[in-house]
C-alpha positions as a Markdown table, in Angstrom:
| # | Residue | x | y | z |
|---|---|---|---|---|
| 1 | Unk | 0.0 | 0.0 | 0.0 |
| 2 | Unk | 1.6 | 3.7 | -1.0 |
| 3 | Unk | 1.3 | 6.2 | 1.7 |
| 4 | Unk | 0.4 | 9.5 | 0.6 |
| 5 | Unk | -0.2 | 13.4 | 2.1 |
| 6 | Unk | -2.0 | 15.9 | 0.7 |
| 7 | Unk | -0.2 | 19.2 | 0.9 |
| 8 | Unk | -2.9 | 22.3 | 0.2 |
| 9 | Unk | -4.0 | 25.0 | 2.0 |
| 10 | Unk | -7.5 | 25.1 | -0.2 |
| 11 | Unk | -9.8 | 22.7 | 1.8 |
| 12 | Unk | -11.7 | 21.9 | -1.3 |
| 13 | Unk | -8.7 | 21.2 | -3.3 |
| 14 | Unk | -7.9 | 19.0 | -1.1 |
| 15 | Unk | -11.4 | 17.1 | -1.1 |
| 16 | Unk | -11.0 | 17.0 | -4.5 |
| 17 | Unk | -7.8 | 15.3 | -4.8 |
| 18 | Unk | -8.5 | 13.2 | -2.5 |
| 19 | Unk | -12.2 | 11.8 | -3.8 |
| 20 | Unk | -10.3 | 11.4 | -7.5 |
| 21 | Unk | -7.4 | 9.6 | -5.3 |
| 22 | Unk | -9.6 | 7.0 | -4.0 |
| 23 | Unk | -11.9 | 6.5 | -6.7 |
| 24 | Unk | -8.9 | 5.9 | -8.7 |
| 25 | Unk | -6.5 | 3.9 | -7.1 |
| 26 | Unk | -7.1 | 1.1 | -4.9 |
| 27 | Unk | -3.4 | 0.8 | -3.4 |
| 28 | Unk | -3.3 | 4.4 | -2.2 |
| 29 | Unk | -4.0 | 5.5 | 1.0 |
| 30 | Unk | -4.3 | 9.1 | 2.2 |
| 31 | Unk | -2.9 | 9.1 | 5.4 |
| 32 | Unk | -3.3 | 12.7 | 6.2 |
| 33 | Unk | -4.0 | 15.7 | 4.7 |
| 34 | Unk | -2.2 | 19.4 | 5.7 |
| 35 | Unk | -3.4 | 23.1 | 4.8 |
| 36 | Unk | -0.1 | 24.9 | 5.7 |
| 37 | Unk | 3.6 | 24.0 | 5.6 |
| 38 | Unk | 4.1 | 23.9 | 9.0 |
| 39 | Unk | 1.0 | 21.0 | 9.7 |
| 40 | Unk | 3.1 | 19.6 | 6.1 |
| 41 | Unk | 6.5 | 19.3 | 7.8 |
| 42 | Unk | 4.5 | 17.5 | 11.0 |
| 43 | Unk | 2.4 | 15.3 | 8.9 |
| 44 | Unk | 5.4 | 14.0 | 7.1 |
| 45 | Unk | 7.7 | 13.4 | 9.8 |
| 46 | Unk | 4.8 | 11.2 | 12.0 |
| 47 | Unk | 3.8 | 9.6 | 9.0 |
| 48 | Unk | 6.8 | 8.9 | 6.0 |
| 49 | Unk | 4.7 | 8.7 | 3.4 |
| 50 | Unk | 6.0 | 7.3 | 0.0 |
| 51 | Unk | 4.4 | 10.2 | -2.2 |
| 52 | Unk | 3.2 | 13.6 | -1.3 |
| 53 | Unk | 0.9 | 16.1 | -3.4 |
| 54 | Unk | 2.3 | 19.2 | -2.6 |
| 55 | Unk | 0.8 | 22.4 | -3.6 |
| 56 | Unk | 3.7 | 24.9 | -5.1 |
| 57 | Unk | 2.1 | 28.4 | -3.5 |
| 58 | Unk | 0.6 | 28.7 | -0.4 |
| 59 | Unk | -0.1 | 32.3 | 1.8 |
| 60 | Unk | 3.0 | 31.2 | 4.3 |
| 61 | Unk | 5.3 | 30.2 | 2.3 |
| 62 | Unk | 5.4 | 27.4 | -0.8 |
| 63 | Unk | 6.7 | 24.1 | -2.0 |
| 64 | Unk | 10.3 | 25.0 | -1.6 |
| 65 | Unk | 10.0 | 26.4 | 1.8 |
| 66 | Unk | 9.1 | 22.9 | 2.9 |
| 67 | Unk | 11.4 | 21.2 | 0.8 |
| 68 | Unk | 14.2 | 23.3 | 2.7 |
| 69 | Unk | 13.3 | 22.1 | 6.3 |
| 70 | Unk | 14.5 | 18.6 | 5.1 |
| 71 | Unk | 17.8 | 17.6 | 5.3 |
| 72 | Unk | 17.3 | 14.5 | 3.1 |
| 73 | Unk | 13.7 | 14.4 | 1.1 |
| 74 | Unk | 13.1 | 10.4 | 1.1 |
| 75 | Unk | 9.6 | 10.4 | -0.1 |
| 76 | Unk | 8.5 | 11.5 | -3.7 |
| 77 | Unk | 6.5 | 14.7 | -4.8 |
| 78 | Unk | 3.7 | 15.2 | -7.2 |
| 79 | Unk | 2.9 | 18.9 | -7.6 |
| 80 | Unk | 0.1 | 20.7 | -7.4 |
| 81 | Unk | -0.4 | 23.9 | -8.8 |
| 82 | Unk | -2.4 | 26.8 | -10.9 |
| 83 | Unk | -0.1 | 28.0 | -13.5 |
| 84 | Unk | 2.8 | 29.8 | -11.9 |
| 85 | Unk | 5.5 | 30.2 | -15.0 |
| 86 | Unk | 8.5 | 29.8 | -12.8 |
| 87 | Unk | 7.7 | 27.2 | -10.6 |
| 88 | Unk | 6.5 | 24.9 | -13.7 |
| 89 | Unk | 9.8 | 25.9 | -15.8 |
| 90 | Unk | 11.9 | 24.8 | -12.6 |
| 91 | Unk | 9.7 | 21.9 | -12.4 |
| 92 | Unk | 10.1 | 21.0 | -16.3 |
| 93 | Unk | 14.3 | 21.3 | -15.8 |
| 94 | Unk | 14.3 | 18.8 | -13.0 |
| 95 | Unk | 12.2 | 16.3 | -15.0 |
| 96 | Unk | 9.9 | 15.9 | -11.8 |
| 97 | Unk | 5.8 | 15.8 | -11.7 |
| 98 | Unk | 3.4 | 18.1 | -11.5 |
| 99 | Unk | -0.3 | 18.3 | -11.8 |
| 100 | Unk | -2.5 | 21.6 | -13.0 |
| 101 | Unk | -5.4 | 22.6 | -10.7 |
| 102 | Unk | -8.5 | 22.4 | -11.4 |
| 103 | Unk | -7.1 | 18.5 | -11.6 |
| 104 | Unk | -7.7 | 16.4 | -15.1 |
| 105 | Unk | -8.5 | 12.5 | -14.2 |
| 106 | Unk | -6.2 | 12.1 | -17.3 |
| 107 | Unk | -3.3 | 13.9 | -16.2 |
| 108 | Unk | -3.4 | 12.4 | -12.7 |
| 109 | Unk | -3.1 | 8.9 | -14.1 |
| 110 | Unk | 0.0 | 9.6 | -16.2 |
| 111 | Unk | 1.9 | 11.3 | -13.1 |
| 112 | Unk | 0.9 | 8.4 | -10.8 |
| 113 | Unk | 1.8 | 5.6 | -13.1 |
| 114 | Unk | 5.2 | 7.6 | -13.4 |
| 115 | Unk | 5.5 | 7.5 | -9.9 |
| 116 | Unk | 4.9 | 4.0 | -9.6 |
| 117 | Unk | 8.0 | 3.5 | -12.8 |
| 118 | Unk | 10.2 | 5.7 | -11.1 |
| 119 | Unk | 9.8 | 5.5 | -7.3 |
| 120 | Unk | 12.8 | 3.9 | -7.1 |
| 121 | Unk | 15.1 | 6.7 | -8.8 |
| 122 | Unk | 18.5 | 7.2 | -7.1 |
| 123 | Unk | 19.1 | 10.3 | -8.5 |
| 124 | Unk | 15.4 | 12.1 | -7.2 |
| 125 | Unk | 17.6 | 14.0 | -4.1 |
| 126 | Unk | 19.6 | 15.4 | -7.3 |
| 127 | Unk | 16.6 | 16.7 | -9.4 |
| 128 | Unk | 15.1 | 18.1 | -5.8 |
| 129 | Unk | 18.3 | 20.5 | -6.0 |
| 130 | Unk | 18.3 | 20.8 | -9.4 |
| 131 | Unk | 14.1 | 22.3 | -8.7 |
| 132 | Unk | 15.5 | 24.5 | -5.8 |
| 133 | Unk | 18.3 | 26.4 | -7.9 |
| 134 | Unk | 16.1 | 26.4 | -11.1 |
| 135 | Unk | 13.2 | 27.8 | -9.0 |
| 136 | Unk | 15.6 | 30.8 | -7.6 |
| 137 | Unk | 17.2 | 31.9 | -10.5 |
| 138 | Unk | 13.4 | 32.1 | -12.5 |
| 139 | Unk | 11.5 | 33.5 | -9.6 |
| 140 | Unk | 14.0 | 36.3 | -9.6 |
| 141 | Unk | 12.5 | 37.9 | -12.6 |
| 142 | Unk | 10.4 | 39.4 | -10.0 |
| 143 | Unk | 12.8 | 41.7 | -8.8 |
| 144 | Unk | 12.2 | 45.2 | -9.0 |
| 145 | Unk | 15.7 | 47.2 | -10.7 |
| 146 | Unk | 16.1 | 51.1 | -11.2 |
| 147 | Unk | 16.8 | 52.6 | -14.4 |
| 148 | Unk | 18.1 | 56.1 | -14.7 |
| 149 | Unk | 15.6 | 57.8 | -17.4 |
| 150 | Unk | 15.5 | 61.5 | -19.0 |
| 151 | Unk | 13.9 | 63.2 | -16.3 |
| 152 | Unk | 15.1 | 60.5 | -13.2 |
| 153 | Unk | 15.1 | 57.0 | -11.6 |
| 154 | Unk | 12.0 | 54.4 | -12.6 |
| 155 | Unk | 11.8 | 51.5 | -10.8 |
| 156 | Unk | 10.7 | 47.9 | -12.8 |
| 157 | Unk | 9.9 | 44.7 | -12.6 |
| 158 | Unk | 11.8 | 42.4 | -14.5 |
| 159 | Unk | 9.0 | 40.1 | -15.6 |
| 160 | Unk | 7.5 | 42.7 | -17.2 |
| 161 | Unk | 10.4 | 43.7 | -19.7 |
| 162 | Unk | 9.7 | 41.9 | -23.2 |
| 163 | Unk | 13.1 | 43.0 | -24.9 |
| 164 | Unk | 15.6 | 46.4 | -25.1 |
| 165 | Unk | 16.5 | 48.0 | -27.9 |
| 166 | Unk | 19.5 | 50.3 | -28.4 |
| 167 | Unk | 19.9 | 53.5 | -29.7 |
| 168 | Unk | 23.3 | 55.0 | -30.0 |
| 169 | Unk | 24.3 | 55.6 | -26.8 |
| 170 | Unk | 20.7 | 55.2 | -25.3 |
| 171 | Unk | 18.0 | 52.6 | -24.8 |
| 172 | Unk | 14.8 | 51.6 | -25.4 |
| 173 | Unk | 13.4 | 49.5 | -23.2 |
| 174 | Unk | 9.6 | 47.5 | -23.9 |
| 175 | Unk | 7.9 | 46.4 | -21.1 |
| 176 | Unk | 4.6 | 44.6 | -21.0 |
| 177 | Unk | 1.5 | 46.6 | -22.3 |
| 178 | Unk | 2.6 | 48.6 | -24.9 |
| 179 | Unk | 4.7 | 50.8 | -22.4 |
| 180 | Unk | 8.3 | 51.8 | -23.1 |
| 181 | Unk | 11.0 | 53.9 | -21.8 |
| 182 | Unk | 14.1 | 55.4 | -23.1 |
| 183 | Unk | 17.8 | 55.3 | -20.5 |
| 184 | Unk | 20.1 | 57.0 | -20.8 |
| 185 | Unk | 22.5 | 53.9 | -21.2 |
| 186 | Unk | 24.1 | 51.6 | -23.8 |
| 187 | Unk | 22.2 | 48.3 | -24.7 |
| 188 | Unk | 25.6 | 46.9 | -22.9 |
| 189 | Unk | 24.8 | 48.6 | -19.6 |
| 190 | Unk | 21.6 | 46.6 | -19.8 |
| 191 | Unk | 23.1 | 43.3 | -20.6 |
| 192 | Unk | 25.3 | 43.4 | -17.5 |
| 193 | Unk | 22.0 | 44.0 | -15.4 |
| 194 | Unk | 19.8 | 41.4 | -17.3 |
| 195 | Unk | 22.0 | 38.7 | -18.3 |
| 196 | Unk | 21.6 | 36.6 | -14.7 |
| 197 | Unk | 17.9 | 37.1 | -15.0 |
| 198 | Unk | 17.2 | 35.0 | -18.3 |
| 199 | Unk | 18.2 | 37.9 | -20.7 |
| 200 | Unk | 20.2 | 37.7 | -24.0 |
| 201 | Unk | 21.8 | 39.3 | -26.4 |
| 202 | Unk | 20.7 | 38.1 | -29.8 |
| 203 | Unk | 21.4 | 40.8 | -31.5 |
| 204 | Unk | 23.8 | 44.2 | -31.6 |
| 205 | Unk | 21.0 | 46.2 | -31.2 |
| 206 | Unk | 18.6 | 43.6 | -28.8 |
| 207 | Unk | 18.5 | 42.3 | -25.8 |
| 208 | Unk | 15.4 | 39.8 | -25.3 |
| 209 | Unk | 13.9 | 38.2 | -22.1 |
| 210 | Unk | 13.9 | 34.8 | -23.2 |
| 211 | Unk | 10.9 | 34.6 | -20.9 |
| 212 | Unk | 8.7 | 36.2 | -23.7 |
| 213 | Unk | 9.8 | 34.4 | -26.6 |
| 214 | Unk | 6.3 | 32.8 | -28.3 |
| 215 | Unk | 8.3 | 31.5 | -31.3 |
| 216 | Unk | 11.4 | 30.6 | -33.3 |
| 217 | Unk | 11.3 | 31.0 | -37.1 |
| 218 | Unk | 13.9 | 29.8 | -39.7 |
| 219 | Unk | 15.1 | 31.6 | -42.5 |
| 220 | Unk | 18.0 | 32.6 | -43.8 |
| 221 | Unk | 19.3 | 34.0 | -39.8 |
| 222 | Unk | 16.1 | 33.1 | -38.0 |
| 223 | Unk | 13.8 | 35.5 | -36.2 |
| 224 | Unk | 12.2 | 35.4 | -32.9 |
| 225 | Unk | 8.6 | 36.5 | -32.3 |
| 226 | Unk | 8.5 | 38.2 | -28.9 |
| 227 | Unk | 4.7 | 37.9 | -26.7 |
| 228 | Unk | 3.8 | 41.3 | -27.9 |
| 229 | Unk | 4.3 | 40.2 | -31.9 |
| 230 | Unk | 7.4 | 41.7 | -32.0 |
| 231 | Unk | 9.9 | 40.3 | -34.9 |
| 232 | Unk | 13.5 | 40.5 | -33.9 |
| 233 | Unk | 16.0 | 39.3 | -36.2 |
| 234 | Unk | 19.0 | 37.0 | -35.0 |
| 235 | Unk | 22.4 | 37.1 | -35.5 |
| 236 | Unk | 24.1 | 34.0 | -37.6 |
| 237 | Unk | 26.6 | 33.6 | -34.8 |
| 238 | Unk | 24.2 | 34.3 | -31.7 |
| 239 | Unk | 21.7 | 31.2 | -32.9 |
| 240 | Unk | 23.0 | 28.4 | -32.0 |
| 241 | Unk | 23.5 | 29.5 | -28.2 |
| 242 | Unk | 19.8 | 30.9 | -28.2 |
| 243 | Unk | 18.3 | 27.5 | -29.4 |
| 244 | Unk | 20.4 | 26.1 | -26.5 |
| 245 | Unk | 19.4 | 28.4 | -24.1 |
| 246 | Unk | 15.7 | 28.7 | -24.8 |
| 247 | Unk | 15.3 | 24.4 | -25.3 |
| 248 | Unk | 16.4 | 24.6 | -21.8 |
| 249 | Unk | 13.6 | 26.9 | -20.6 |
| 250 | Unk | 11.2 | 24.5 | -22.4 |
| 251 | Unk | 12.6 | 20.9 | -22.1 |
């Protein structure tokens, strides 16, 4: 019989999951379900399961924040989650399981039976790190940077910046919604900011958030269609390090 918690701190999602769960499958048992991480952490230490659904956010704190109170994580995970970008990119690079809310009957089958194909892995403590570090370095798009304008200092989110564009010795910089700014800065200022955050320069005069890349045409160079419809052209010898970089955002 497979153990199994329930991780969620929406009561009915967990009633959900839970109903599907036993309807489903006959060999697992729901030993106890939790609605914060701290009840999580207690319910897994009295009870060892061999698989947990864990919800990714939750109002005091999320997935990883109970991931890091264990020094060794010898139980397997099956998240839970409404679409959060960075959580399911870092969940794609570590190759682990996840589950969409409101839950498909379908897609809960497939992550079980993996479970059940893989619960043996000896490398799932190495893809647990591998989620943690992926997870950091995407969630910080949401940091906030200053960038000195015409007329003073504006403050932005990084997630909301589609791509720069230079201008001599200034910038242009396209943000979510139509809205743009001009720096007073080279396109080279803005790489040295950007690059850690999933930035790149595929271009002498562009710098694109590979977040907001929709699509990747061939032609003679290649172009890239940014979210907002935006065609940027690619260098020849910038292309093969951007199909690199942006297949590993989207394994």
């Amino acid at each position: 019989m497979i153990k199994a918690i329930i991780i969620d701190d929406e009561i009915m999602a967990i009633k959900s999951l839970k109903l599907r769960i036993e309807r489903l499958f006959d060999d697992i048992n729901i030993v106890a379900t939790a609605q914060s991480i701290i009840k999580g952490k207690a319910a897994i230490d009295k009870f060892k399961p061999d698989l947990v659904f864990l919800d990714i956010e939750m109002p005091k704190g999320n997935a990883f924040s109970l991931l890091e109170k264990f020094q060794s994580i010898d139980f397997k995970i099956i998240f839970v989650t409404a679409h959060n970008e960075y959580a399911l990119q870092a969940i794609k690079i570590s190759a682990l399981d996840y589950i969409l809310k409101p839950i498909d009957e379908d897609e809960l089958l497939e992550a079980i039976n993996k479970f059940r194909k893989n619960h043996k892995n000896e490398l799932y403590p190495q893809k647990i790190k591998v989620l943690t570090e992926a997870y950091q370095k995407y969630n910080s798009q949401s940091i906030r940077i200053s960038l000195p304008t015409m007329g003073g200092i504006e403050y932005a989110l990084v997630n909301e910046i589609i791509y720069c564009e230079a201008d001599n010795n200034y910038s242009t910089i396209h943000f979510e919604g139509q809205r743009s700014i001009v720096i007073s800065k080279t396109l080279k200022f803005l790489e040295d900011i950007l690059e850690e955050f999933y930035f790149m320069r595929v271009h002498q005069s562009f710098l694109i958030n590979l977040f907001k890349v929709v699509r990747y045409e061939k032609s003679m160079r290649g172009r890239i269609i940014m979210n907002d419809g935006t065609t940027i052209n690619i260098s020849k010898n910038k292309k093969e390090e951007f199909l690199k970089r942006i297949s590993k955002l989207n394994p």
